[in-house]
Backbone as XML, in Angstrom:
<?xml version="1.0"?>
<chain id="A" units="angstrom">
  <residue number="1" name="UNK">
    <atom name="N" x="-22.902" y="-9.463" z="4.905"/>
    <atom name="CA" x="-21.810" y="-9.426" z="5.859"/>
    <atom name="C" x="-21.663" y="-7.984" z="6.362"/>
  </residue>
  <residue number="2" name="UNK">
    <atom name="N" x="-21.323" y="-7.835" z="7.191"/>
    <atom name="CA" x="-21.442" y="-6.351" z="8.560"/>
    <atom name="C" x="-20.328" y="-5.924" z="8.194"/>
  </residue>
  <residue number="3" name="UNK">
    <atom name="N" x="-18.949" y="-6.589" z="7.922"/>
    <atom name="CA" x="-17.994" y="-5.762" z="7.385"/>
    <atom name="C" x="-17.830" y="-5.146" z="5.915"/>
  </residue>
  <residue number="4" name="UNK">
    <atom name="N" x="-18.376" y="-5.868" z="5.203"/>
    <atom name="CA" x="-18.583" y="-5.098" z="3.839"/>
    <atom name="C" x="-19.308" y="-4.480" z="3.704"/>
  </residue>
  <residue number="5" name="UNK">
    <atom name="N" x="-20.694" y="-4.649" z="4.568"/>
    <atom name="CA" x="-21.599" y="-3.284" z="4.208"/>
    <atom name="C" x="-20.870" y="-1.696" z="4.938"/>
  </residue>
  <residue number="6" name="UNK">
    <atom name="N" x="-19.926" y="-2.363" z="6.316"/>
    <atom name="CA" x="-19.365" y="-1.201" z="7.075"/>
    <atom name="C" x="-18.628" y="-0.321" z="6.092"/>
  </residue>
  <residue number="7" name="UNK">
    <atom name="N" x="-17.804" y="-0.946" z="5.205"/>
    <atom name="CA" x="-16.713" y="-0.434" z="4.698"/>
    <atom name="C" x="-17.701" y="0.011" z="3.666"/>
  </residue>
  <residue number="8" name="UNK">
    <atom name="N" x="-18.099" y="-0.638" z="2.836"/>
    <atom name="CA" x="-18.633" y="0.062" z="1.342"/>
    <atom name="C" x="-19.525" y="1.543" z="1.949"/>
  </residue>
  <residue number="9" name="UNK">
    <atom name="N" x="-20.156" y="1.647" z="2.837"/>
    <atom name="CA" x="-20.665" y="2.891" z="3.457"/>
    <atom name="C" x="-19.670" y="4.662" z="4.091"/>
  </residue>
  <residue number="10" name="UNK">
    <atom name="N" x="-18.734" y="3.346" z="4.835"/>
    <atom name="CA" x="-17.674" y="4.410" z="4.886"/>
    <atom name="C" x="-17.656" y="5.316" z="4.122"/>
  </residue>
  <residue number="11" name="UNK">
    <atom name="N" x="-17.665" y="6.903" z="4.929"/>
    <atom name="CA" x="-17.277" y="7.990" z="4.505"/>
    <atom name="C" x="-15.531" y="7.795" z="3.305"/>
  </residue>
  <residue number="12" name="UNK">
    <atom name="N" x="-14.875" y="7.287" z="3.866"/>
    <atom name="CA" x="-13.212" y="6.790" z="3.464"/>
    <atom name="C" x="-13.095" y="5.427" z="3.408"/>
  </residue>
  <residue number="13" name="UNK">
    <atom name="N" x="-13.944" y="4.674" z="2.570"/>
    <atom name="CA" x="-13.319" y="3.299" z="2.379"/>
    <atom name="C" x="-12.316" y="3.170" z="2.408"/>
  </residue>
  <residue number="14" name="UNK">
    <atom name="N" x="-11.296" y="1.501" z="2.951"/>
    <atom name="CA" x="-9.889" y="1.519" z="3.125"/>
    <atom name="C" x="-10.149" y="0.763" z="1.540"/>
  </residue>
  <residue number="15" name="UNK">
    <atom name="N" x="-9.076" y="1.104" z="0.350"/>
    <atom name="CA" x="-8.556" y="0.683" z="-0.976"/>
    <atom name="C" x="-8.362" y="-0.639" z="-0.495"/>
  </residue>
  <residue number="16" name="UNK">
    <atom name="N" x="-7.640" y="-1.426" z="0.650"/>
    <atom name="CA" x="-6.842" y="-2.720" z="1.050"/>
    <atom name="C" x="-7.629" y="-2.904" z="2.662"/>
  </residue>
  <residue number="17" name="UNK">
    <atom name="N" x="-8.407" y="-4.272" z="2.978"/>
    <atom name="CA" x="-9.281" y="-4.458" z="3.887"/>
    <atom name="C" x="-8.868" y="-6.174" z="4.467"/>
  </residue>
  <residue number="18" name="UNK">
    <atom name="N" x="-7.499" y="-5.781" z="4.779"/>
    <atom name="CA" x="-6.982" y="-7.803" z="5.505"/>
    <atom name="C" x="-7.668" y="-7.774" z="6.257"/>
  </residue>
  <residue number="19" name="UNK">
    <atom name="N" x="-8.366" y="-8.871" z="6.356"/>
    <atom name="CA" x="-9.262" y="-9.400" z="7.700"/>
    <atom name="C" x="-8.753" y="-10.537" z="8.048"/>
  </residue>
  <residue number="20" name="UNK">
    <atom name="N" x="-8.520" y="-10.557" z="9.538"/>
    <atom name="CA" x="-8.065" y="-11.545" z="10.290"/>
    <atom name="C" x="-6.938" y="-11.753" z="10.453"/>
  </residue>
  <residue number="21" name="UNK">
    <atom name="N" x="-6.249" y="-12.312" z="11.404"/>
    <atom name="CA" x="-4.680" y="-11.988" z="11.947"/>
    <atom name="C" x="-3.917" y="-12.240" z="10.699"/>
  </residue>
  <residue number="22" name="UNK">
    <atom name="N" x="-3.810" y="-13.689" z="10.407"/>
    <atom name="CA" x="-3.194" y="-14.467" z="9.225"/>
    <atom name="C" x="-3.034" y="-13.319" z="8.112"/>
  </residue>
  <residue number="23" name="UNK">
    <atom name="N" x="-4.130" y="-13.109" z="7.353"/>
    <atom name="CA" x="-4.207" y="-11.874" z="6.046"/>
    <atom name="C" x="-3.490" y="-11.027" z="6.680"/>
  </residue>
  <residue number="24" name="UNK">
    <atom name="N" x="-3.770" y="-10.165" z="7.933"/>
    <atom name="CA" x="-2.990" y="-8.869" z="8.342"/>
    <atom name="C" x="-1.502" y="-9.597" z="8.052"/>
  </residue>
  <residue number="25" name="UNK">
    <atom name="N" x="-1.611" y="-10.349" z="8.640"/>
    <atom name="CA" x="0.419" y="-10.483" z="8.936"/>
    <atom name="C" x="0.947" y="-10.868" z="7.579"/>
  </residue>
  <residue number="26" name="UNK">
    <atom name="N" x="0.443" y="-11.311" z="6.592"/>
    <atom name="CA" x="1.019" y="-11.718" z="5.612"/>
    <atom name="C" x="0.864" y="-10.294" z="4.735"/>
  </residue>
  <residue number="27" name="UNK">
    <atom name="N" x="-0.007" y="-9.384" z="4.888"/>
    <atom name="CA" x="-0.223" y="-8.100" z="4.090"/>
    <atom name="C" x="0.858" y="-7.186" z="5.047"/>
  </residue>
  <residue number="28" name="UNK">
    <atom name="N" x="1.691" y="-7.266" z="5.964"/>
    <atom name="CA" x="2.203" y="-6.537" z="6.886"/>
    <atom name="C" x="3.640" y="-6.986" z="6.236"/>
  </residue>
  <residue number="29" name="UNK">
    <atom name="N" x="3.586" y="-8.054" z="5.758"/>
    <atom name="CA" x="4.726" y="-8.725" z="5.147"/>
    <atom name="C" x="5.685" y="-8.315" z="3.938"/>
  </residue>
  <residue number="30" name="UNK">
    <atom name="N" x="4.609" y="-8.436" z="2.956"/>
    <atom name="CA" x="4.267" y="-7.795" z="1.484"/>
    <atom name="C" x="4.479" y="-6.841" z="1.681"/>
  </residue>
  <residue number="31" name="UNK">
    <atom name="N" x="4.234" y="-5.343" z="2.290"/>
    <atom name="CA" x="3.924" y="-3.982" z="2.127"/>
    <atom name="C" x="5.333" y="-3.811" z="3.122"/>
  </residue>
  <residue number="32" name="UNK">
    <atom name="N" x="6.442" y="-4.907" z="4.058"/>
    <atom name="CA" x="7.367" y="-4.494" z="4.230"/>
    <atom name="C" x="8.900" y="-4.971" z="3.006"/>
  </residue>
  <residue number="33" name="UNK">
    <atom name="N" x="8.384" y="-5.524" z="2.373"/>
    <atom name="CA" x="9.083" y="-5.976" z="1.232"/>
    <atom name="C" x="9.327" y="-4.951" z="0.159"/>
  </residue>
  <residue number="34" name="UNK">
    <atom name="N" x="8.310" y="-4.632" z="0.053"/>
    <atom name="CA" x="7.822" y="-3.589" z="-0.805"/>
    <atom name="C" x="8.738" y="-2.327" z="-0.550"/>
  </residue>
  <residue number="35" name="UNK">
    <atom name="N" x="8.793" y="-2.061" z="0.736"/>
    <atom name="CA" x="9.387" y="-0.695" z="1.610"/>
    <atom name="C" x="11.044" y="-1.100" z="1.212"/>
  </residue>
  <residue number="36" name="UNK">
    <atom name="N" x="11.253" y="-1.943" z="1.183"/>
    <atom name="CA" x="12.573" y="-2.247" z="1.310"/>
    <atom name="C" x="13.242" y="-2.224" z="0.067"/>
  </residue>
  <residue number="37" name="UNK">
    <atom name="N" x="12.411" y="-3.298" z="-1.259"/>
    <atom name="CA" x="12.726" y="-2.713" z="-2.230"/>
    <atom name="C" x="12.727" y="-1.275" z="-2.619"/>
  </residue>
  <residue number="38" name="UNK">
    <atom name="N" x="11.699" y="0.053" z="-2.305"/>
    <atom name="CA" x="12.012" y="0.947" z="-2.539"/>
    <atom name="C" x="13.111" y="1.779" z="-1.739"/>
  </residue>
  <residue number="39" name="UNK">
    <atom name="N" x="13.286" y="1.618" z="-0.527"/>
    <atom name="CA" x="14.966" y="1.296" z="0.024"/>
    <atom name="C" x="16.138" y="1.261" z="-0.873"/>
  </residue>
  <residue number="40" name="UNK">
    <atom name="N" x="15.971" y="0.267" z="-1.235"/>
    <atom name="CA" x="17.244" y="-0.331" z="-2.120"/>
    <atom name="C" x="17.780" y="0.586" z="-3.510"/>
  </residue>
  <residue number="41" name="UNK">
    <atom name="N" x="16.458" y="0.669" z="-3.825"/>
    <atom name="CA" x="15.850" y="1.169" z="-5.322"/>
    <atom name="C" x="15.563" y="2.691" z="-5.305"/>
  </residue>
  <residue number="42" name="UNK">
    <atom name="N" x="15.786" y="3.229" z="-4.364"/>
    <atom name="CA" x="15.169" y="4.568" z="-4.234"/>
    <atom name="C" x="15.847" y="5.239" z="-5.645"/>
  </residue>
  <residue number="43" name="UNK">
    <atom name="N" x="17.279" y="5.424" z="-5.386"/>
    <atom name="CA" x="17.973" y="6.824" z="-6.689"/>
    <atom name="C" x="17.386" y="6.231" z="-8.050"/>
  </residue>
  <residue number="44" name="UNK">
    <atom name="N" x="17.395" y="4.638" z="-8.087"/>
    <atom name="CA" x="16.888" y="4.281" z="-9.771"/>
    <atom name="C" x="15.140" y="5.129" z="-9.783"/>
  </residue>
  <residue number="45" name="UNK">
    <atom name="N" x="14.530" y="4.842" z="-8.924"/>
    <atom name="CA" x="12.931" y="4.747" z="-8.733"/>
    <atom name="C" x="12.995" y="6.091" z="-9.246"/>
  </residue>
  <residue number="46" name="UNK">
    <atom name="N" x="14.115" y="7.517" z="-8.180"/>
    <atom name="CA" x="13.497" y="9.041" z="-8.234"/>
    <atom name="C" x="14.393" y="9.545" z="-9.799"/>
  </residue>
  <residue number="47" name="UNK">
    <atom name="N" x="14.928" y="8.719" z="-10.179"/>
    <atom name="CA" x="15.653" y="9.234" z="-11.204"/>
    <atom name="C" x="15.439" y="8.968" z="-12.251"/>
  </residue>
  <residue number="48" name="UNK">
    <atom name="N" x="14.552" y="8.717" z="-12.673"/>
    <atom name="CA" x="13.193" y="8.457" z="-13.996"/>
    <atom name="C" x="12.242" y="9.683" z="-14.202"/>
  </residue>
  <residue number="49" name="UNK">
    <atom name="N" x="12.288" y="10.771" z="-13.187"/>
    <atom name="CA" x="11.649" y="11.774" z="-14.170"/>
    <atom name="C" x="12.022" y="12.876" z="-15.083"/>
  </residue>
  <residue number="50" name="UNK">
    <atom name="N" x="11.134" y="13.043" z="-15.828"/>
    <atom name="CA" x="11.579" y="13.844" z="-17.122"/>
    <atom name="C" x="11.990" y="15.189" z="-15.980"/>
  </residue>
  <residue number="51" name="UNK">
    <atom name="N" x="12.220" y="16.257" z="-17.049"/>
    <atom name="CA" x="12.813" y="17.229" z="-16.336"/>
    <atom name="C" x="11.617" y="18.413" z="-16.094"/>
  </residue>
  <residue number="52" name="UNK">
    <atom name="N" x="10.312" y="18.084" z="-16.816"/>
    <atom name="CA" x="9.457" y="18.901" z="-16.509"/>
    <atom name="C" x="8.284" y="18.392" z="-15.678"/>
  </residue>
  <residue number="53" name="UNK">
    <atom name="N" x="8.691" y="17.693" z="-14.316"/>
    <atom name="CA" x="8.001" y="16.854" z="-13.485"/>
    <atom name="C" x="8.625" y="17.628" z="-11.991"/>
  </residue>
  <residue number="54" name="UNK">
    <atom name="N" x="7.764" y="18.044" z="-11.461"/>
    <atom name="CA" x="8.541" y="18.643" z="-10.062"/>
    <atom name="C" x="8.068" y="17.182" z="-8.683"/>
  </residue>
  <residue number="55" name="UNK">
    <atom name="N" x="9.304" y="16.972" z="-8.481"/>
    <atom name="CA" x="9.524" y="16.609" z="-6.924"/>
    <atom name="C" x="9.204" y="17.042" z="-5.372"/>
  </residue>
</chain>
């Protein structure tokens, strides 16, 4: 397949590779869910590090 050999060659492979509208929009979905929980969640999320961890 032309797209996996494209990508595995890539100088910068993409980590996450949706192909086709359907996958995109449902991965566009997920990764805005995601945003939102960390939204919500941000002060719990940044307020878990020890004190010798710089921000």
């Amino acid at each position: 397949m032309e797209i996996t050999k494209a990508a595995a060659n890539a100088e910068k492979p993409p980590v996450h590779l949706p192909l086709g509208n359907d996958t995109l929009a449902m991965y566009r979905e997920k990764t805005a869910k995601f945003e939102k929980d960390i939204e919500d969640w941000y002060d719990v999320i940044t307020g878990t590090d020890h004190d010798d961890v710089r921000g």
